[in-house]
C-alpha positions as CSV (number, residue, x, y, z in Angstrom):
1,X,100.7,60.8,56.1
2,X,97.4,60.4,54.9
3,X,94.2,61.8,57.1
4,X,92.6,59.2,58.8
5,X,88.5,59.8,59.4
6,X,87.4,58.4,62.6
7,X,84.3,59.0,64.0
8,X,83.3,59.2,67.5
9,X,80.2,58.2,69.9
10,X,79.8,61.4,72.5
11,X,77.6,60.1,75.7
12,X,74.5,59.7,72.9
13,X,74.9,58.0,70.1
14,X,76.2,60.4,67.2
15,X,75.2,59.1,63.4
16,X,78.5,59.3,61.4
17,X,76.7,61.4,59.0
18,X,76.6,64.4,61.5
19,X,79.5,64.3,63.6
20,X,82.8,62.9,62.7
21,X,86.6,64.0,63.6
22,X,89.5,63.7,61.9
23,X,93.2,64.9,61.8
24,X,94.6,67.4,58.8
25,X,98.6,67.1,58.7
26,X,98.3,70.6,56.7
27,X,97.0,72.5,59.6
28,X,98.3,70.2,62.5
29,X,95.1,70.0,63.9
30,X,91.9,67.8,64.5
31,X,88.4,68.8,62.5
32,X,85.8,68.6,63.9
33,X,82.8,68.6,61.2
34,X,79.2,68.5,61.8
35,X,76.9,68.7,59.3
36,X,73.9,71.3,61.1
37,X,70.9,70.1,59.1
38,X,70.5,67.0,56.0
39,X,72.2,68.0,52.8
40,X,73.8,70.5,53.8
41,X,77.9,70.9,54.2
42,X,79.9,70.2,57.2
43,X,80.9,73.3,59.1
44,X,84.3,72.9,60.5
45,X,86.3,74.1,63.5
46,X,89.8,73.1,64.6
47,X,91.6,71.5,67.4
48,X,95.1,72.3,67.2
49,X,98.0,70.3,68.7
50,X,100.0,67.3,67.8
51,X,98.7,63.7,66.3
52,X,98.1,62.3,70.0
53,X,95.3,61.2,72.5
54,X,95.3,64.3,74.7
55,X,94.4,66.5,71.7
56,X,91.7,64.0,70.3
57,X,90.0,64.1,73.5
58,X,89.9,67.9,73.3
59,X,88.3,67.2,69.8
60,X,86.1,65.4,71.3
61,X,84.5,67.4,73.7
62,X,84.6,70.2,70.9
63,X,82.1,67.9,69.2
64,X,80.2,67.1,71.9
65,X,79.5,70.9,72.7
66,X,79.1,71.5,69.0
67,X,76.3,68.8,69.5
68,X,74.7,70.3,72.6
69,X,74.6,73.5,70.5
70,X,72.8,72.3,67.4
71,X,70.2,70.6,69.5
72,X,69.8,73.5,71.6
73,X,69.3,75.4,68.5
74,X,66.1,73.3,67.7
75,X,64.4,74.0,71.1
76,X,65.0,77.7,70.7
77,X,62.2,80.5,70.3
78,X,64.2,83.7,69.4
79,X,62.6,86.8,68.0
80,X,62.7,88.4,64.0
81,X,62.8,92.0,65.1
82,X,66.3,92.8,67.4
83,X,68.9,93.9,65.2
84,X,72.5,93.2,65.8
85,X,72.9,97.2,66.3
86,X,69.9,97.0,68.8
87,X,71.4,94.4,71.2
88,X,74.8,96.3,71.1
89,X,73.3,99.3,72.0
90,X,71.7,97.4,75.1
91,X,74.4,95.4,76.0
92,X,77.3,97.9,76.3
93,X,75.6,100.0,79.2
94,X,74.5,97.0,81.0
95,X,77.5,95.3,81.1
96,X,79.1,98.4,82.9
97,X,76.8,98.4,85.1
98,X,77.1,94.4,86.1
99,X,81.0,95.2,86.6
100,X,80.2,98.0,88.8
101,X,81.1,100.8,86.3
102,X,79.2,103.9,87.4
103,X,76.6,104.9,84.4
104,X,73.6,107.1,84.4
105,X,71.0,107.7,81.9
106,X,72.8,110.2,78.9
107,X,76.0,110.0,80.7
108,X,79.4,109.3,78.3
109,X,81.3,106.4,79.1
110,X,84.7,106.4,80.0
111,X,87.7,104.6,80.4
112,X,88.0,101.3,78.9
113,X,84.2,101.0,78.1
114,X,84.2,104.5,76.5
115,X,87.0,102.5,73.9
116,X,84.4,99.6,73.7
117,X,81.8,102.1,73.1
118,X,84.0,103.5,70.0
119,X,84.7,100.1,68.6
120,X,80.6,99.8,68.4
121,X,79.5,103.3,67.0
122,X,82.4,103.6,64.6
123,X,83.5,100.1,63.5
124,X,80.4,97.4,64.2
125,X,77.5,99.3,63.4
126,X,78.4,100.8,60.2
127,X,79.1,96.9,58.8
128,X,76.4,95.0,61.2
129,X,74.1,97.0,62.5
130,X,70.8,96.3,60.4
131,X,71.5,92.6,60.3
132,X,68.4,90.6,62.6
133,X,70.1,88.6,64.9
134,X,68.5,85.3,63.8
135,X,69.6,85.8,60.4
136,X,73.3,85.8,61.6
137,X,75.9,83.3,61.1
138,X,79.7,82.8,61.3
139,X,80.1,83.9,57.3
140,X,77.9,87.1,57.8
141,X,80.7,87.9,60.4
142,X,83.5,87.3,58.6
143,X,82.6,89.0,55.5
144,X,81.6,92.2,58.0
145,X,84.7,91.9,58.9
146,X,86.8,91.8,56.4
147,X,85.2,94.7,55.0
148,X,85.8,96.5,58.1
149,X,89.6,96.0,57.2
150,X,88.5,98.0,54.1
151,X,87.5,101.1,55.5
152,X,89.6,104.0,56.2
153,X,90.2,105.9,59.7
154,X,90.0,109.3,60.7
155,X,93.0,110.2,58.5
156,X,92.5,107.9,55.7
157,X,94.4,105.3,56.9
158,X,93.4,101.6,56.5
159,X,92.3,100.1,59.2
160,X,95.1,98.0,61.5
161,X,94.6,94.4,62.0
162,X,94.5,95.1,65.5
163,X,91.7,97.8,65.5
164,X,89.6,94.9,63.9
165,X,90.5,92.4,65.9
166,X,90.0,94.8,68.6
167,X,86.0,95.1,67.4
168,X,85.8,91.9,66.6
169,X,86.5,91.0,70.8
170,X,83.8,93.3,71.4
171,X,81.3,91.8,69.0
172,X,82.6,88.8,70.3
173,X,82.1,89.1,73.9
174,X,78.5,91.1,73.1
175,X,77.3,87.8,71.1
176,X,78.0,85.2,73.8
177,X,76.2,86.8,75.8
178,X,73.4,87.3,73.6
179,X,73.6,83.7,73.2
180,X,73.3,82.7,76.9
181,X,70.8,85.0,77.2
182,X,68.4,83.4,74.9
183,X,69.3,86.3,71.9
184,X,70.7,83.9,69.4
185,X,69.8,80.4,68.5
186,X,73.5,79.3,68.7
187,X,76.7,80.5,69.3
188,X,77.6,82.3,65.9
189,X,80.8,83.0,66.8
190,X,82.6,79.9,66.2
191,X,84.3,79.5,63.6
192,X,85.1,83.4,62.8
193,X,88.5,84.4,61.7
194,X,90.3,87.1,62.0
195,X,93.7,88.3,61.2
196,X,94.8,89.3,64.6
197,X,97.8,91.8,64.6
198,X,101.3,91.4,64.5
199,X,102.4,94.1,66.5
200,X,104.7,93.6,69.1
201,X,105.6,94.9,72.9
202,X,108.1,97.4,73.7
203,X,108.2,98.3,76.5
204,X,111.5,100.6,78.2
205,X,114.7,98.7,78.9
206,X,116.3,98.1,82.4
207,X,118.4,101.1,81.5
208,X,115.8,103.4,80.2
209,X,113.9,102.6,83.3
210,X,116.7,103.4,85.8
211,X,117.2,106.6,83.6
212,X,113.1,107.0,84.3
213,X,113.8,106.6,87.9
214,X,116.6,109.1,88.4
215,X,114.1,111.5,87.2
216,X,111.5,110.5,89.8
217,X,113.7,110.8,92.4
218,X,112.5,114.3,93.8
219,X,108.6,113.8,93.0
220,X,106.5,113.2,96.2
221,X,107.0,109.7,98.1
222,X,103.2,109.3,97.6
223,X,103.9,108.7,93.3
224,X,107.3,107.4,93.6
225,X,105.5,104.4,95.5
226,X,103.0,104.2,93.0
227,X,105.4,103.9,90.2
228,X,107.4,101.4,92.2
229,X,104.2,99.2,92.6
230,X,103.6,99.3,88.7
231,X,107.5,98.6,88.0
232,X,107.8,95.2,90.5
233,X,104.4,93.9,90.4
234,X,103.5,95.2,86.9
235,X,100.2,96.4,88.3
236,X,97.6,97.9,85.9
237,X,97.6,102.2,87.3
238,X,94.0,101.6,88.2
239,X,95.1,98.4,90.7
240,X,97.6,100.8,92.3
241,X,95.6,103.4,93.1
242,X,92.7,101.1,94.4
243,X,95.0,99.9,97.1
244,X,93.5,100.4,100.6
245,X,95.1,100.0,103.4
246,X,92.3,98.2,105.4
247,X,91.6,94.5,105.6
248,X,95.4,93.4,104.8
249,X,95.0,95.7,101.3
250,X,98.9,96.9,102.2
251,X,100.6,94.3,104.9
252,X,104.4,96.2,105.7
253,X,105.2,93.5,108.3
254,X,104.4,90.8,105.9
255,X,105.9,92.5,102.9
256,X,102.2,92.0,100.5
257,X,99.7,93.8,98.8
258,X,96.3,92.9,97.7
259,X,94.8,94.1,94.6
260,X,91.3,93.9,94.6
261,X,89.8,97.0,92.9
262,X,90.5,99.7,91.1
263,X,90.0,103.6,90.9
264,X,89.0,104.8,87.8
265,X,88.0,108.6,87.0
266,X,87.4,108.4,90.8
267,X,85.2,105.6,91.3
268,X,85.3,102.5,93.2
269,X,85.3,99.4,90.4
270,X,85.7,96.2,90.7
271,X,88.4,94.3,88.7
272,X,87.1,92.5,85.5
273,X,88.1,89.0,85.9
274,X,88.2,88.8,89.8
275,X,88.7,85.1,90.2
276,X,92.0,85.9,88.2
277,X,92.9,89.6,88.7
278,X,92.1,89.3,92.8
279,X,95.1,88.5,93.9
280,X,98.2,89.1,96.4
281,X,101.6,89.8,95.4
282,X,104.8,90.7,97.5
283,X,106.3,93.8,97.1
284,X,110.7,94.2,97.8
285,X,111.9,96.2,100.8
286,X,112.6,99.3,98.7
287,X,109.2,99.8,97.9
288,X,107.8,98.4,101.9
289,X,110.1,101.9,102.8
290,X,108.3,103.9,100.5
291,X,105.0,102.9,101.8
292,X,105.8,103.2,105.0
293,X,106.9,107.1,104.4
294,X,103.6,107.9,103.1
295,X,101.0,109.7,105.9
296,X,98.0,108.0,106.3
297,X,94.3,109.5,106.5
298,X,92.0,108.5,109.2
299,X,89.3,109.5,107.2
300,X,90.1,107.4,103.9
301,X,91.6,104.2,103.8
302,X,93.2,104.7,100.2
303,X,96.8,104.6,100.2
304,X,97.2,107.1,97.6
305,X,95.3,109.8,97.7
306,X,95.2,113.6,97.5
307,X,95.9,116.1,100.6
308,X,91.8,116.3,101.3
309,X,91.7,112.2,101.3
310,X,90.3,112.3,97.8
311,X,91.2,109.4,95.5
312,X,94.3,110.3,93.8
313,X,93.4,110.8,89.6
314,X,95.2,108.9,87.1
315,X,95.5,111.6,84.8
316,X,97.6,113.2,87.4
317,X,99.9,110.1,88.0
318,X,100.4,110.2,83.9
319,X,101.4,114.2,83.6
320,X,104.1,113.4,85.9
321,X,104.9,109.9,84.3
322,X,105.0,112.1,80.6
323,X,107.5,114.7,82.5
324,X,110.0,112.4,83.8
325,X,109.9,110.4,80.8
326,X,110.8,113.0,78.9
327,X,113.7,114.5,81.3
328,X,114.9,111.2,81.3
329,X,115.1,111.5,77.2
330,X,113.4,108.0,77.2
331,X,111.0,106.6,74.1
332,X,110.1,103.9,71.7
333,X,112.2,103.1,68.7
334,X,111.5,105.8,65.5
335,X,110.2,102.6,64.2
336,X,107.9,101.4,67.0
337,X,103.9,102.1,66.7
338,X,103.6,104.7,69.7
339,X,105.6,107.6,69.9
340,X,106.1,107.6,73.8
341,X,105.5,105.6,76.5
342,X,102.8,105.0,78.4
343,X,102.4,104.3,82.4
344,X,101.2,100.9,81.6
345,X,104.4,100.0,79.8
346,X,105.5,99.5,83.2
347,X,103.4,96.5,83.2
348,X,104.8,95.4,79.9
349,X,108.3,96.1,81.5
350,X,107.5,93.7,84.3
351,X,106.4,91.0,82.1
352,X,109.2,91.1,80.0
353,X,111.8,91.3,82.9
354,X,110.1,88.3,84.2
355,X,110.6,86.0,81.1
356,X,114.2,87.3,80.2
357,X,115.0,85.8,83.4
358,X,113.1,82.5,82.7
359,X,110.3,83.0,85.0
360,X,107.7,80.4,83.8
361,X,104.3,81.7,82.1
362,X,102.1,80.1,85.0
363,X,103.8,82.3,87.7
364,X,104.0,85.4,85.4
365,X,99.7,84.9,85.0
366,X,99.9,84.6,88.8
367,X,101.8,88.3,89.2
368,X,99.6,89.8,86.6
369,X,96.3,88.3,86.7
370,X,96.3,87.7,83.1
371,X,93.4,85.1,82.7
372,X,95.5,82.8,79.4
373,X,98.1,82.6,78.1
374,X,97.0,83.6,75.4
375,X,97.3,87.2,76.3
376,X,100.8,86.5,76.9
377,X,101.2,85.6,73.1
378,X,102.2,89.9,72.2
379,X,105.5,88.8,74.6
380,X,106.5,86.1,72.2
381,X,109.2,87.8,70.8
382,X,110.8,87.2,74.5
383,X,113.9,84.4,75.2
384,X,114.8,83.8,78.4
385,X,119.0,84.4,78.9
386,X,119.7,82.4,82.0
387,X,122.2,84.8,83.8
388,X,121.0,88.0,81.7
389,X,120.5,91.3,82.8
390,X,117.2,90.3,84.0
391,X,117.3,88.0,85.9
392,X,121.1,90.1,87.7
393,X,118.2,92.7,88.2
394,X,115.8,90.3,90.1
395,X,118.8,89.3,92.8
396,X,119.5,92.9,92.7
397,X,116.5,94.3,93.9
398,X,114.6,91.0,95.6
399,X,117.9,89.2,96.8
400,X,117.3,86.0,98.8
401,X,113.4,86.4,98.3
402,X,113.6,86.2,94.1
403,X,113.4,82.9,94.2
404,X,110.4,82.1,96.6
405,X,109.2,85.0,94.8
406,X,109.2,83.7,91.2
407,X,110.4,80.1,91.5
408,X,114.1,80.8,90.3
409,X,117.1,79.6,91.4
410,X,119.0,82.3,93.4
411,X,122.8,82.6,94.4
412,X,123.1,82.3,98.4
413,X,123.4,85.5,100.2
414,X,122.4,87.6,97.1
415,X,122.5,91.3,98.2
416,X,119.4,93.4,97.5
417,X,119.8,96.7,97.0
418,X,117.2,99.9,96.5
419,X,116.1,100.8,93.3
């Protein structure tokens, strides 16, 4: 089938000449072309989906934004001097500070902004740095980054598609903002490519897990719960040991938890996406009975925390995670990229558990507070097997409740048991 150019008329009237749509059977998407100034070529970006109206309207309010950004472009007065290295520089601290990350003048960053920190100093500035912002552009990107999948690590190792894809979310994220705040004369970072990477999930099996948790069996009830939590909620570690008991944080009678913050390195932070990420989840009555054995402080309303009240530290909660794993004789294929696992493959355990047993991507986004579906696109390697070990494990340990729980459809009288 031949592509058909149609052009469209947005809420203003669009000259053909500028704006125009059309669908490319090669790439099974709509283009949308505008051409940004006379004589020069149309730049492109894509609508993907099938040859039908709902996918032509997304087109077209692509186009329309696309619109709104090139006359936006005209009516903005940006200055010649801020380099892309300079922004970076002030963006990274700020931002930790708008998400309630504790920073103070000289002070390292840690956690995950100490990692975006790394994919600025090592990666972005050496191929962007002393490029003005008003002289960048979608192609100065790309070609930045392709030679970023050029250079060589620490041990002389090309770089992984994922380590640039990794900095290019970074720059990504840094030059949206830069655009709303007035930085860039339009949003540069449409139509980027990158070859995002290829590697996939995986986590510990059922079996491997149960091995796991014959190991924790004689660690305090304070860390079995925690690991519980992470295991049938696939909470981030940081989500877990935020939980407070007061305002309805940790409801026994009601069988729920609310995540609402997290602890890292000790400090209070709030979660990164809390329209998404703020959410309650139930917990099964094996893990109700281990929060119910653990004391409570009247002089801290964190449920895990040390014998003084203190926040409990994560690096703790992984020493004893690394120990059990490796009593149990659990780890990744020889093949797989990491050599162990990690606490938060009991996340990744969760998810997959979930859609082995045919739980639908909406309610898995619900558990997890993923924010797309998108980020679900590393667990497409995952088939549901309607009556699989999976879902016998979700009867097993949620009974009667797994499927007001995750919208399945559950045997009558299902039995749960502890884990």
């Amino acid at each position: 089938m031949s592509s058909v150019l149609t052009s469209i008329k947005p809420a203003h009237e669009v000259p053909h000449s500028i704006g125009s749509i059309f669908y490319r059977d090669s790439r099974a998407a709509y283009v949308v072309a505008i051409r940004e100034r006379r004589g020069a070529s149309p730049t492109a970006t894509y609508v993907y989906g099938p040859r039908d109206v709902a996918t032509y309207r997304l087109a077209e309010l692509e186009l329309s934004r696309r619109l709104v950004d090139l006359e936006d472009h005209g009516k903005r007065h940006v200055g010649k001097v801020l380099t892309v290295g300079g922004w970076l520089a002030t963006w990274l601290p700020l931002q930790a500070q708008l998400s309630g990350y504790p920073v103070t003048p000289g002070a390292r960053l840690t956690g995950s902004y100490s990692q975006y920190e790394i994919r600025i100093r090592r990666y972005l500035i050496p191929v962007l740095g002393d490029v003005r912002m008003h002289e960048l552009d979608a192609d100065t990107i790309t070609a930045a980054l392709v030679k970023l999948g050029t250079m060589r690590g620490a041990r002389g190792e090309l770089l992984a598609p994922g380590t640039v894809n990794a900095a290019w979310v970074t720059l990504r994220a840094a030059l949206k903002d830069a655009y709303d705040s007035g930085k860039l004369k339009r949003d540069v970072t449409r139509g980027v490519n990158v070859a995002t990477s290829d590697t996939l999930v995986e986590p510990p099996t059922i079996a491997e897990l149960d091995a796991l948790w014959a190991q924790l069996a004689g660690e305090p009830v304070m860390l079995r719960a925690a690991f519980a939590i992470m295991r049938e909620t696939g909470a981030r570690r940081g989500e877990v040991l935020g939980l407070e008991w007061r305002n309805n944080g940790v409801d026994l009678d009601m069988g729920t938890i609310v995540f609402r913050r997290q602890r890292k390195h000790g400090a209070r932070v709030e979660l990164k996406t809390r329209r998404k990420s703020v959410r309650r989840v139930a917990i099964p009555a094996y893990v109700v009975a281990l929060l119910r054995a653990i004391p409570r402080r009247l002089d801290s309303p964190l449920v895990f925390h040390t014998r003084t009240g203190h926040a409990l530290d994560g690096r703790f909660v992984l020493r004893h995670f690394d120990a059990a794993a490796e009593r149990a004789g659990i780890a990744p294929d020889p093949d797989a990229d990491l050599d162990k696992y990690r606490v938060h493959d009991l996340r990744h355990a969760f998810v997959t558990t979930l859609l082995e047993a045919g739980v639908s991507s909406a309610v898995v986004m619900a558990w997890t507070g993923h924010s797309s579906l998108k980020q679900l696109d590393r667990y497409n390697d995952v088939h549901p097997v309607r009556g699989g070990e999976a879902y016998r494990r979700l009867v097993a340990v949620w009974g009667d409740d797994a499927g007001r729980a995750f919208g399945l459809h559950m045997p009558a009288g299902a039995a749960t048991v502890a884990s």
